[in-house]
N, C-alpha and C positions, 0 to 999 in steps of 0.2 A: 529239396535241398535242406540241410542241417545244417545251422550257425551255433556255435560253443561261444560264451561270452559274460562278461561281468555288465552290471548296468550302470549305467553313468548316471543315473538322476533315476527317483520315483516317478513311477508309472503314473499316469494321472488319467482319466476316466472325462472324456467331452461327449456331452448332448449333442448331438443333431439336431437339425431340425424339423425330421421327418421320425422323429421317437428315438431314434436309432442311437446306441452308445458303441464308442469306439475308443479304445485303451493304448497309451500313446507312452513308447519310452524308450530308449535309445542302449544301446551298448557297445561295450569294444572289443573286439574278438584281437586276440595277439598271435602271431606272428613268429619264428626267426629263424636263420639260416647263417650260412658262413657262406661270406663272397670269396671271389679269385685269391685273394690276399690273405685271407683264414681268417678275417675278422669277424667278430662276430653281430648280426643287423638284428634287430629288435625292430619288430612293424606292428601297427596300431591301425585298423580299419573298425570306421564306427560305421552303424545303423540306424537308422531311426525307423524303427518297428511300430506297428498297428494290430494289435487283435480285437475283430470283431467279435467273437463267438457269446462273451460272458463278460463282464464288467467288474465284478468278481476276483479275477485274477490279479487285481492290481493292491491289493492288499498281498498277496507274495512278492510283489516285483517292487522292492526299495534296492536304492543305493545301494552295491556289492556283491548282489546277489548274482550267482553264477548264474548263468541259466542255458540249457539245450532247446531251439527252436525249430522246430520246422516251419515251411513253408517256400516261399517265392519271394526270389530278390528281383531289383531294379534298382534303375538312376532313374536320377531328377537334373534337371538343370533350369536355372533362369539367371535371370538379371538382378543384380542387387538394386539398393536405391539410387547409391553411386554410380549406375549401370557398369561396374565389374560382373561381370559370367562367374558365375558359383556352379556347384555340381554336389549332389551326393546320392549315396545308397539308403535305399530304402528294403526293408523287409514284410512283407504281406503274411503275418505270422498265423498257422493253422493249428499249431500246437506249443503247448508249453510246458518245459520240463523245469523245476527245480532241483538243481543240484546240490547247493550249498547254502545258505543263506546267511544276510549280513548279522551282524550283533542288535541290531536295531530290531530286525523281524523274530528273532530267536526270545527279546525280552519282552518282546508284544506282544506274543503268541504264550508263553511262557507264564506272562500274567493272568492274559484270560482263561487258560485253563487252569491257575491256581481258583480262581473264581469258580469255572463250571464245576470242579470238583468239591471244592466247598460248598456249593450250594448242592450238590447229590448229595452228598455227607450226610446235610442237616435234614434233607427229603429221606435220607434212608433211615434215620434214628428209629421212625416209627416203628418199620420194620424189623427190627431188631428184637421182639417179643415174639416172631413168630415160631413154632417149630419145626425148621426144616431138616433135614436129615442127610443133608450136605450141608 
């Protein structure tokens, strides 16, 4: 199964306690339609996703960011503290696409490669005596 969605909060990266890291962040896939009356409905179905695979990942996945997933959905349900019945979807995510990415990750990413390139810059100077013939 494929979910399309924006992420409601950064991804954040939990320890196990058997070594194991797993990458936890939430999104909300939208929605709409025109009911009998022609109006038009706007619907809002959130996620709260898991990828196992890399821990890695969670440096792309901040706040806004679009993202395409695969894998496998599911419910949850239990008892709040107040013992209200709560319910929701969960996604068991096997892959992960970015699509778009927020303002935040663009100036993050953005900076450290003004860095990695500055720092080949000043590694390449040497080279610059050589004679290559390209």
């Amino acid at each position: 199964m494929n979910i399309i969605g924006r992420l409601t909060r950064d991804a954040e990266v939990r320890n196990l306690p058997n070594e194991k890291q797993v990458v936890n962040f939430s999104i909300a896939t939208n929605d709409n339609y025109r009911n009998k009356q022609g109006e038009r409905i706007e619907q809002a179905t959130y996620f709260e996703c898991a990828y196992w695979i890399s821990p890695k990942v969670a440096d792309f996945l901040i706040k806004g960011t679009l993202v395409e997933l695969s894998g496998r959905a599911y419910t949850s349900a239990w008892l709040g503290k107040d013992g209200e019945p709560h319910a929701g979807l969960n996604f068991h995510t096997s892959q992960v696409k970015v699509h778009s990415s927020s303002k935040r990750t663009e100036n993050k990413f953005t900076e450290s490669n003004k860095k990695d390139k500055k720092e080949i810059s000043n590694s390449n100077d040497s080279d610059n005596n050589d004679d290559l013939p390209f």
